[in-house]
DRENVEXLO-328765 format. One record per residue (C-alpha): residue in one letter; x negated, y, z negated. Coordinates in Angstrom, 2 decimals. Example, Ala and Ser with C-alpha at 12.3 -4.5 7.8 and 13.67 -1.06 7.14 Angstrom:
<nodes>
 rest       X       Y       Z
    a  -12.30   -4.50   -7.80
    s  -13.67   -1.06   -7.14
</nodes>
This chain:
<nodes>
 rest       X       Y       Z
    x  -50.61  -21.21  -67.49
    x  -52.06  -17.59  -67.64
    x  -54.15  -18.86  -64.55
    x  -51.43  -19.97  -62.84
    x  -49.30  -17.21  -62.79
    x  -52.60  -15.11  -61.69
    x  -52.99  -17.70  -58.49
    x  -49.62  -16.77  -58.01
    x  -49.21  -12.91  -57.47
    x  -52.55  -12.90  -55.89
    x  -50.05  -14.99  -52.96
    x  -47.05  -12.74  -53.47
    x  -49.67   -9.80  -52.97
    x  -51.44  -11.75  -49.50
    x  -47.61  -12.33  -47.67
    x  -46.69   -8.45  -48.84
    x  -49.79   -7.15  -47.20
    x  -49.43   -9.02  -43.93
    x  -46.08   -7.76  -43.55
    x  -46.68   -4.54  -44.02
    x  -46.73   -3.16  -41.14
    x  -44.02   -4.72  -39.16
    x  -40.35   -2.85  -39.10
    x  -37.27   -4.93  -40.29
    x  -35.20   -6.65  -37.64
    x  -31.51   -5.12  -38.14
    x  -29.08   -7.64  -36.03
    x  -27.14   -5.12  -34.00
    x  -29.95   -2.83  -33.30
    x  -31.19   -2.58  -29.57
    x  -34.42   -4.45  -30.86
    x  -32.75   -7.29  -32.68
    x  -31.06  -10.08  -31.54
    x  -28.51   -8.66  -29.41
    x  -26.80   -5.33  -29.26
    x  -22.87   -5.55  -29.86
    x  -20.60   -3.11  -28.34
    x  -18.70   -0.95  -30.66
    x  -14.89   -1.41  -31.20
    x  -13.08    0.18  -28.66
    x  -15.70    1.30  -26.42
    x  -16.66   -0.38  -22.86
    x  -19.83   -1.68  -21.43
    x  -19.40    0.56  -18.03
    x  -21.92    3.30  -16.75
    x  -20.68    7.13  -17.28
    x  -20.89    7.59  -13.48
    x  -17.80    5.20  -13.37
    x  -16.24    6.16  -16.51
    x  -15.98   10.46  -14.70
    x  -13.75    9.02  -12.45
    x  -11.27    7.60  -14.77
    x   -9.42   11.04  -16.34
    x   -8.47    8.32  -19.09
    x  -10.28    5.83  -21.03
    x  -11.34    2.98  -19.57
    x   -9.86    0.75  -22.22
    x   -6.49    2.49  -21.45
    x   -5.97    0.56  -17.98
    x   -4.36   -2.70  -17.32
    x   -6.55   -5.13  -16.25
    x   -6.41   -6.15  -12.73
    x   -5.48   -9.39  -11.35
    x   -8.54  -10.27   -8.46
    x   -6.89  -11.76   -5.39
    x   -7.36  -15.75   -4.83
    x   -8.03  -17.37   -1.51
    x   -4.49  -18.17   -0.67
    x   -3.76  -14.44   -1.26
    x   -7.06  -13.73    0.27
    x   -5.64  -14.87    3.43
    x   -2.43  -13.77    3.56
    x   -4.23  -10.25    3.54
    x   -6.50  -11.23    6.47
    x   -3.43  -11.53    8.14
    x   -1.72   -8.08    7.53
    x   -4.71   -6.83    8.43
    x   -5.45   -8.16   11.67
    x   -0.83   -7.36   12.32
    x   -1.79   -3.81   11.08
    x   -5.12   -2.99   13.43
    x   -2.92   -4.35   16.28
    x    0.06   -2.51   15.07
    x   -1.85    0.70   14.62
    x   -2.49    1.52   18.03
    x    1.08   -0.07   19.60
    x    2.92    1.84   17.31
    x    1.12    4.88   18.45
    x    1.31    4.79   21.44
    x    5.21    4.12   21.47
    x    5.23    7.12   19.79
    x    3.30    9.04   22.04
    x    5.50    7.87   25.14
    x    8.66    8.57   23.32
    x    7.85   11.86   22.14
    x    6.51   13.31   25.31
    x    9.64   11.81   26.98
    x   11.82   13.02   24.39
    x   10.25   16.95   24.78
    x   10.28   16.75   28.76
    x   13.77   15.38   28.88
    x   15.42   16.32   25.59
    x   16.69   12.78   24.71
    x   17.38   12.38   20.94
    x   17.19    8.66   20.99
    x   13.59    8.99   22.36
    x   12.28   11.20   19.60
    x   14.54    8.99   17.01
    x   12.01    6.10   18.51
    x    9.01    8.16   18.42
    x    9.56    9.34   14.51
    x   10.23    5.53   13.43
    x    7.44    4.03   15.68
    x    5.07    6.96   14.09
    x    6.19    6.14   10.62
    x    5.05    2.57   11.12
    x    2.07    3.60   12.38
    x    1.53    5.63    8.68
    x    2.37    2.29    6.92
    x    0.21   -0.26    8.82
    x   -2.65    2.67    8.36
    x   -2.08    1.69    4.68
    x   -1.93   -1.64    5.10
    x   -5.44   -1.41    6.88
    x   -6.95    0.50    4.53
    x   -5.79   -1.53    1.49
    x   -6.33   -4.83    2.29
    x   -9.53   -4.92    4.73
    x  -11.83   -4.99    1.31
    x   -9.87   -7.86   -0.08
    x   -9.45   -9.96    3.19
    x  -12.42  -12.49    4.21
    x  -14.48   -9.87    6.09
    x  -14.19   -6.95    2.91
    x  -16.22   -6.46   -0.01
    x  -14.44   -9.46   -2.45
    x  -13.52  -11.71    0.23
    x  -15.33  -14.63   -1.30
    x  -14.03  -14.20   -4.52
    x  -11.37  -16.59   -5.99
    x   -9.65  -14.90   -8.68
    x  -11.32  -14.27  -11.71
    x  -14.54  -16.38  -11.59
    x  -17.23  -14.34  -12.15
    x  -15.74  -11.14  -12.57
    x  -15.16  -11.05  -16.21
    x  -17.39   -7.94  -16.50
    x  -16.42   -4.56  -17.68
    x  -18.78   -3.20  -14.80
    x  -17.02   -4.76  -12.10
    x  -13.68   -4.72  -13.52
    x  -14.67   -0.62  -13.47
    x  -15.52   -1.03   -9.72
    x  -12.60   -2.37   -8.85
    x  -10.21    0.16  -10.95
    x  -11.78    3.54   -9.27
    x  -11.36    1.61   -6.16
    x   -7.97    0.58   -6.36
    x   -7.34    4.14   -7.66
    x   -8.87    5.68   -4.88
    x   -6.50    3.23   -2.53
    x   -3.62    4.67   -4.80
    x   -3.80    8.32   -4.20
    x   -4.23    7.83   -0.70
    x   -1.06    5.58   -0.14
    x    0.75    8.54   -2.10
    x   -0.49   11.04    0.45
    x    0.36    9.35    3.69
    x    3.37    7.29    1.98
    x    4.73   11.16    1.09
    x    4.46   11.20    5.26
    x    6.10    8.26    5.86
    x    9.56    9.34    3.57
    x    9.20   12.74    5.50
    x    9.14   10.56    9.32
    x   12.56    8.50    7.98
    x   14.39   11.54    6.75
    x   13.46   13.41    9.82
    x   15.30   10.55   11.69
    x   17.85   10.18    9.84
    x   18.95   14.00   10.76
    x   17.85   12.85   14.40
    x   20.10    9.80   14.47
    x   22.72   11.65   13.00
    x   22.78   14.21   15.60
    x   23.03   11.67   18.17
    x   26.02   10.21   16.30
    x   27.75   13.56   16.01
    x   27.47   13.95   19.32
    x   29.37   10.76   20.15
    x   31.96   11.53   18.08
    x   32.60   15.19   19.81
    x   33.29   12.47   22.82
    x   35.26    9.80   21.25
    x   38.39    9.93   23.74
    x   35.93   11.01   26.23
    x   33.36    8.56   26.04
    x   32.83    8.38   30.15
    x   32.21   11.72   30.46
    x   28.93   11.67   28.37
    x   27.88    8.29   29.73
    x   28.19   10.29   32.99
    x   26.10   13.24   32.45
    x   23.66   10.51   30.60
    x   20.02   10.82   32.45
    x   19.44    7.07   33.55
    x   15.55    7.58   33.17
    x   16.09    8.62   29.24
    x   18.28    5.47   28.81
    x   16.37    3.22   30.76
    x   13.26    4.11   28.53
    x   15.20    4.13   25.44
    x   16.50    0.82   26.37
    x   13.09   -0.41   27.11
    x   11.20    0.79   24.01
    x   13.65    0.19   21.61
    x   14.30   -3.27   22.65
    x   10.17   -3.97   22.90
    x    9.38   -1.94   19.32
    x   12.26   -3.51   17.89
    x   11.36   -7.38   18.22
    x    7.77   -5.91   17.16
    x    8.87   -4.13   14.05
    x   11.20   -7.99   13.23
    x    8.01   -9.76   13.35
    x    6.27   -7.33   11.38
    x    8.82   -7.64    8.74
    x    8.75  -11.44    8.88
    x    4.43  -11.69    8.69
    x    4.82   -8.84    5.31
    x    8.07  -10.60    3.85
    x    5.91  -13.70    3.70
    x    2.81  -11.91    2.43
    x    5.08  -10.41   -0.13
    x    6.56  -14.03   -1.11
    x    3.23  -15.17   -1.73
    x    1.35  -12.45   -3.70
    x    4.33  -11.93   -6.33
    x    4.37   -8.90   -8.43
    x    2.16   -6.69   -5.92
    x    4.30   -3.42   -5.16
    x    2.66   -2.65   -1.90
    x    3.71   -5.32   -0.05
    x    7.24   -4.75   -1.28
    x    6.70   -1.36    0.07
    x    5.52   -2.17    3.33
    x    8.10   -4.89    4.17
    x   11.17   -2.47    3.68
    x    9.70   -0.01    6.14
    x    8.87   -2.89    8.52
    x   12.39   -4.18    8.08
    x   14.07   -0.48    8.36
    x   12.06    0.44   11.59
    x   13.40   -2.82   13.03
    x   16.72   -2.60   12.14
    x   16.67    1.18   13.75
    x   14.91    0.36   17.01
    x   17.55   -2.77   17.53
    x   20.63   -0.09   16.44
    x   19.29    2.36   19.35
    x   18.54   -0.44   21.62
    x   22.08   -1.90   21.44
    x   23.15    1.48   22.31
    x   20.94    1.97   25.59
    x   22.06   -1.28   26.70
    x   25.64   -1.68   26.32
    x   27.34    1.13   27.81
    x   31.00    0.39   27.32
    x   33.95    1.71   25.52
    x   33.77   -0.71   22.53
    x   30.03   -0.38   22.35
    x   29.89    3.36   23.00
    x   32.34    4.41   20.13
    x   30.59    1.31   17.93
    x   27.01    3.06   18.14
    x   27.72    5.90   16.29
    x   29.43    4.49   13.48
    x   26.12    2.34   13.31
    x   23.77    5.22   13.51
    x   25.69    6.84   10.77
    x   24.94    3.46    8.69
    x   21.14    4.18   10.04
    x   20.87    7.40    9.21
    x   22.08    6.96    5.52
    x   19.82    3.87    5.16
    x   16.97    6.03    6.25
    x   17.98    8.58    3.72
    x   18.26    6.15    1.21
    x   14.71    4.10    2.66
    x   12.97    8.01    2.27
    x   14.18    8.57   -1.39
    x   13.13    5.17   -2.44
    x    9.73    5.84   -1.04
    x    9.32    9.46   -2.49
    x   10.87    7.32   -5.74
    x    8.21    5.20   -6.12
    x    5.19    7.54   -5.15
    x    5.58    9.94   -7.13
    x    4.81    8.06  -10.60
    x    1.33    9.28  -11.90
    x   -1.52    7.14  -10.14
    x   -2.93    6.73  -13.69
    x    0.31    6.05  -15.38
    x    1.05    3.25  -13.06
    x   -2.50    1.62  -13.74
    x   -1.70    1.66  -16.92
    x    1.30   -0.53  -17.07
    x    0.85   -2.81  -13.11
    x   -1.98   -5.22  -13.31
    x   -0.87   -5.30   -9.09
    x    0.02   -1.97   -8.38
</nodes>
């Protein structure tokens, strides 16, 4: 027995000396098995994490776009590239007109048709990275995009897209109010003339209303198809609050143009002392169309990131 138990810490001494020199294996450590996160924190690089002012954990996740959505934003922005430089450039004849011949319905035109301008600008911007020739336009939802890395990437992104609709949405309010006071001039003017409604259809340049006519007419039917492609768009990515944006403006603009177009066209007594009751109607919807907008811009870009997984 004595012998035995010698034979047996000369072993115990053998496995202790060939172990010697090797470090334990703690299971969490960056040599072990794997390295767990620690509760709370994120597995995103510090570069991203200086552009969030709040924690990264803080912020809703965001819903990736599938392909049906996918494609409904390859279509706003193909309408919005085209729109871009149409809507400019009724602006830019309306508002020269409007200077050289001092017609208020021309430079009511030329505000709207530069508003929509602003908002298909946005549209452009936003959606060209999540339509089939942007950045994600091969993703389908969330496969493959469970990281915290790219779920990082896509928050400073979507940020970035955020303070730069406030900026030139900020514009867009400021382009309806300023035609609202436009349209309301015109319709004060009509009033001053309501028993004498020939006499200003007289004095009336025909060029201005010919234009007016003309442009209103054309931007109108524009703006109404506009507003049909975003309502659609809107339909089919619920919940996302920038298509709801754009479609009112789309829809407003349209509305306006057809108002001011009815009014160039139909020169008679019943249509005459009609407009400006309409235009009043206009004006106040612009009002209201320019408060909602300031409304829902001017939440904190972080705060709404934190509640919107589509803002």
């Amino acid at each position: 027995m004595p012998e035995n138990d010698r034979t047996m810490t000369d072993v115990r001494e053998v496995e202790l000396r060939e172990h010697a020199g090797s470090d334990p294996v703690v299971v969490g450590s960056e040599s072990g098995l794997r390295k767990r996160a620690d509760s709370g924190t994120s597995d995103i690089s510090e570069a991203l994490q200086s552009e969030l002012p709040l924690p990264f954990s803080e912020y809703s996740k965001l819903d990736v776009l599938n392909q049906r959505e996918r494609l409904w934003c390859s279509r706003l922005v193909v309408s919005s590239f085209l729109d871009i430089f149409v809507s400019f450039g009724v602006a830019l004849t309306a508002l020269s007109a409007a200077y050289k011949d001092v017609g208020v319905s021309l430079y009511c035109i030329g505000i709207q048709a530069l508003a929509h301008c602003i908002s298909s600008i946005c549209c452009f911007l936003r959606f060209f990275r999540e339509s089939k020739w942007g950045k994600y336009g091969a993703k389908d939802g969330r496969q493959g995009s469970e990281q915290d890395e790219e779920d990082a990437v896509l928050l400073t992104e979507r940020r970035r897209d955020l303070v730069r609709e406030q900026i030139l949405s900020i514009g867009i309010a400021c382009a309806m109010l300023l035609s609202s006071v436009a349209l309301m001039f015109k319709a004060a003017r009509k009033y001053r003339f309501w028993d004498r409604w020939y006499e200003d259809h007289q004095t009336q340049d025909e060029s201005i209303r010919s234009m007016c006519e003309v442009l209103a007419w054309k931007s109108g039917a524009l703006y109404f198809l506009h507003a049909g492609v975003r309502y659609l768009a809107r339909a089919d990515t619920p919940g996302h609050k920038f298509t709801n944006h754009i479609f009112w403006v789309s829809l407003v603009s349209s509305l306006y143009c057809i108002v001011l177009g009815i009014s160039a066209s139909y020169q008679k007594e019943w249509s005459w002392k009609a407009e400006p009751i309409a235009a009043t109607i206009m004006s106040l919807g612009c009002v209201i169309e320019g408060i909602r907008i300031c409304y829902v811009y001017v939440d904190d870009i972080d705060f709404l990131l934190t509640r919107h997984n589509r803002p």
